[in-house]
C-alpha positions in Angstrom: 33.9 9.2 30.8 31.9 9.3 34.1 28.8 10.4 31.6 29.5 7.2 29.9 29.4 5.1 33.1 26.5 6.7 34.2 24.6 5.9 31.3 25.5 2.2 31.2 24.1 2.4 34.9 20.8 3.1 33.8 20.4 -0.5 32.4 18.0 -2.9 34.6 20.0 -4.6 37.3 22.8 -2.9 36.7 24.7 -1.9 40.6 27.7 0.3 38.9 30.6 0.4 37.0 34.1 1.8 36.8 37.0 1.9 34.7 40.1 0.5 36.7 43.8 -0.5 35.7 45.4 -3.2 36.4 47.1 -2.2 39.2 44.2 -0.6 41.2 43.8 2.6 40.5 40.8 3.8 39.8 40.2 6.0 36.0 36.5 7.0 36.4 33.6 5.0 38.8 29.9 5.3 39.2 29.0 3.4 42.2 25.5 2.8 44.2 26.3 4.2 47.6 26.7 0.6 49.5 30.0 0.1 47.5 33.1 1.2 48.2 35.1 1.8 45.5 38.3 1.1 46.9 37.5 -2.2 47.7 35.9 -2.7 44.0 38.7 -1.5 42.6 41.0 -3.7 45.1 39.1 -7.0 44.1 38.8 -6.3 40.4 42.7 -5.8 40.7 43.0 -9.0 42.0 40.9 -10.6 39.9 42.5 -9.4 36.9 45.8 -9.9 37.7 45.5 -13.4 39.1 43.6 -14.3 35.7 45.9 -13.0 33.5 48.7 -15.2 35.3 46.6 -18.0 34.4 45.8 -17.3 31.1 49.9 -17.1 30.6 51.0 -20.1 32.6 48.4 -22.3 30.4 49.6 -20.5 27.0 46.2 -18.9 26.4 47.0 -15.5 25.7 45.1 -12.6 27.7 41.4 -12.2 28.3 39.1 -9.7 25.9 35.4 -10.2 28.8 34.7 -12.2 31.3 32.1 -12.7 33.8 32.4 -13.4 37.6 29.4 -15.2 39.0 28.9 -15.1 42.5 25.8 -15.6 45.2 24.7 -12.0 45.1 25.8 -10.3 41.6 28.1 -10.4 39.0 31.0 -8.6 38.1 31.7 -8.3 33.9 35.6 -7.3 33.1 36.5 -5.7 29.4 39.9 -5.0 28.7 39.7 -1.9 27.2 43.4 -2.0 26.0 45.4 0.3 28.5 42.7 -0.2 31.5 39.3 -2.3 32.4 35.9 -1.9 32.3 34.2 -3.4 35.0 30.6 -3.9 35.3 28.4 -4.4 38.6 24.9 -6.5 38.3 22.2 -8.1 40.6 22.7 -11.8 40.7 19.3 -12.5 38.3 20.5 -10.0 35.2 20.4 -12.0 32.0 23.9 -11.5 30.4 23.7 -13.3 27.1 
């Protein structure tokens, strides 16, 4: 798996990526070195399970991708069925 992560890396713009379950805890991560992959893991937690509460309290189902814009970067989230794939970028990566 980290092989896998570590070639998805390679793209342009990419920061790092790990796979992460709902709850936290980390499966597999490749990180640059400024990012600490607790705290990644922490927020994509967060993220996740605030968003699926959403998704249910409007009746929309779960999420399959989405993307997290922010001043600096971006953060892409897969559900990947028992766990998440999520995806570090530079701010200026084309994602389309």
């Amino acid at each position: 798996m980290i092989e896998i992560l570590k070639r998805l890396n390679h793209g342009v713009g990419v920061r790092g990526s790990m796979i992460v379950t709902q709850e936290g805890i980390v499966v597999a991560a490749d990180l640059q070195g400024e990012l600490d992959e607790d705290r990644v893991a922490a927020m994509a937690s967060s993220v996740i399970q605030e968003t699926q509460r959403c998704f249910t309290k409007l009746e929309l189902g779960s999420f399959n991708e989405f993307i997290l814009t922010a001043n600096h970067g971006k953060m892409v989230f897969h559900d990947i069925g028992t766990a998440f794939l999520v995806v570090l970028t530079d701010k200026g990566i084309n994602l389309d």
